[in-house]
C-alpha positions, 0 to 999 in steps of 0.5 A: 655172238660171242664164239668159244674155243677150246685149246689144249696144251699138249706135250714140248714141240721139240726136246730139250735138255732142260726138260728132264730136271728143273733148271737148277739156277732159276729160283723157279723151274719153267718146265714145272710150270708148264707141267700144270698146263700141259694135258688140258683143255682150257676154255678161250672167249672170243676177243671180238666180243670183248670189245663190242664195236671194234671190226677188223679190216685189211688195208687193200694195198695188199697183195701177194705181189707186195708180200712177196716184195717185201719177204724178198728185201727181208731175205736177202738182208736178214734172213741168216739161217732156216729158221729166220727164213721160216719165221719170215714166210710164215709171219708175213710181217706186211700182212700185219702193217695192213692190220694194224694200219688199214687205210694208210697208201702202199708206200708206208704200208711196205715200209711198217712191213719192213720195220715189223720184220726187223722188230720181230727178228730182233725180238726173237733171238732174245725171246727164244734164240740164240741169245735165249739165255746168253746174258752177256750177249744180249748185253752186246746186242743192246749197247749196239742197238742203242748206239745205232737208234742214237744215230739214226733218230739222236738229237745229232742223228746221221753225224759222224761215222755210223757205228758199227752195225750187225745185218739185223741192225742195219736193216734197221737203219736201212728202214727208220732213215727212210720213216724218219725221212718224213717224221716231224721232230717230235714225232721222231723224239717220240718213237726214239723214246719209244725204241729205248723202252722197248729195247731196255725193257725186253733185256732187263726182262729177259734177265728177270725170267733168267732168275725167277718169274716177275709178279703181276705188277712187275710183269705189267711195268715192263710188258707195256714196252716189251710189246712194242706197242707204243713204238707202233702208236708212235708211228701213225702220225707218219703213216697218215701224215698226221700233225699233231701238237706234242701238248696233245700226248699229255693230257691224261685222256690220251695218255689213258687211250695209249695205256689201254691200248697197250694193255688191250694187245699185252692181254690178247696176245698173251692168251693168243700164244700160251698154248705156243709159250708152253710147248716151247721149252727153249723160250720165256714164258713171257705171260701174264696167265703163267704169272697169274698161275705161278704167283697167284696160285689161279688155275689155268682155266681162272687164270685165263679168264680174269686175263679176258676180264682185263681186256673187257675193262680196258675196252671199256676204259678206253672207249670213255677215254675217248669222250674226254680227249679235246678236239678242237672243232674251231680247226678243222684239219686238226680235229680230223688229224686227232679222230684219225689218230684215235682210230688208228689206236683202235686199228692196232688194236683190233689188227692184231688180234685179228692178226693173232 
């Protein structure tokens, strides 16, 4: 049964500057736009009927004494202020490993916690931190983060000195040279690819939203990384020890599964956060509604539903993809290793949004 819920969006949940006249160096004014969503009640289908078949699971390796380990390594190395420490507690990044990953052993479950706290924080200081709108330190933080995602996963990772290296980025470190540890070659080569997308997407947008909001096609371009998605997928083959061909990752089928799924979290978590997007003026407004909105000229409520209309689609997308993927029935191991990895991407997906 499909369950309805109202969201209003209500006024700024903290003062800013920039809320009494419109930015005068955006070709657009955020605060205008948010203007048109705040005050109404906007009608939210529930995801769960949109992708009939998808159920939810927490893996049961976790526990609270696992959290509080996992909190605890994340505080004592990353959390440099209050708010790093309220977003820590409040997220709970392992409790997201063990949605996105239900059924892998506690050892890489505490580690993808790790990692998501890592991603998260580092995301957040562009995003709607201290680097919000400081372009010329977003710069540095990228040309540090590339430079320490070469060492650690580069074709001659680990030679040399290490370079120089910010808390939040050898937290980084301290993480990925434990995963790669027990990645394959290719697998390492994919979710490096997957890091640079994700890096290089997130700070070329951020200097789009700094000027105007992009249009839908280019909001979905660099939304396809900037939701680190991908960086997750990529991970599975070392969460339940998986392996698989590189050939594998280029027929189209799969190819279409990763996209979908990609797009699938994009859109669900788009609509999750909008009410939060529009209250915070001190952030982006990273999402597709507002793009819809801005661009299309669809009111709020037509902008959601045609959002909630994607995500049916692509639901609907990537279970016929699923028909077209070969599995190799004549090797055993691998024909289990490739519907584990299929179900690991209907296990991000479903995982987050019940994480949502």
């Amino acid at each position: 049964m499909t369950v309805d819920t109202s969201v209003r969006f209500g006024a700024p949940t903290e003062p800013h500057p920039s809320c009494a006249t419109p930015l005068s160096e955006l070709a657009v004014s955020h605060e205008a736009l948010r203007n048109q969503f705040r005050g109404l009640d906007i009608i939210v289908p529930d995801f769960y009927g949109l992708m009939p078949g998808w159920s939810p699971k927490v893996n049961e390796v976790y526990t609270n004494e696992l959290r509080k380990k996992t909190n605890s390594w994340l505080l004592d190395r990353i959390a440099s202020n209050s708010k790093h420490r309220k977003w820590i507690e409040g997220v709970n990044p392992l409790f997201l490993s063990s949605c996105f990953y239900p059924d892998i052993e506690e050892e890489p479950c505490y580690q993808i916690g790790l990692y998501t706290g890592w991603l998260y924080l580092w995301d957040d200081e562009i995003d709607c931190g201290i680097l919000a709108k400081d372009t010329a330190g977003t710069k540095r933080v990228y040309k540090e983060t590339q430079a320490v995602m070469s060492y650690t996963l580069g074709p001659t990772r680990f030679s040399g000195p290490p370079p120089e290296m910010s808390p939040i980025m050898e937290v980084y470190c301290d993480v990925v040279t434990t995963i790669q540890a027990s990645c394959s070659e290719p697998t390492q080569v994919r979710v490096l690819d997957e890091l640079r997308q994700y890096a290089n997407a997130v700070v070329s947008m951020q200097a789009k939203y700094n000027e105007d909001l992009p249009n839908f096609k280019e909001f979905n371009e660099s939304r396809r990384h900037t939701a680190g998605v991908g960086i997750y997928i990529g991970l599975l083959e070392y969460c339940y020890k998986l392996d698989i061909p590189s050939s594998f990752f280029e027929h189209e089928a799969v190819k279409t599964i990763i996209d979908k799924a990609c797009s699938l979290i994009q859109n669900i978590n788009d609509v999750a956060s909008l009410a939060k997007e529009i209250g915070d003026v001190r952030g982006q407004l990273d999402n597709v509604v507002a793009v819809l909105v801005h661009h299309h000229k669809l009111s709020p409520q037509a902008a959601i539903d045609f959002t909630c209309q994607l995500v049916s689609d692509d639901h609907t997308a990537f279970e016929d993809a699923k028909t077209r993927v070969p599995i190799p029935e004549d090797n055993p191991k691998l024909a289990q290793d490739i519907r584990t990895w299929i179900k690991g991407c209907e296990d991000i997906v479903i995982g987050m949004t019940y994480w949502t």
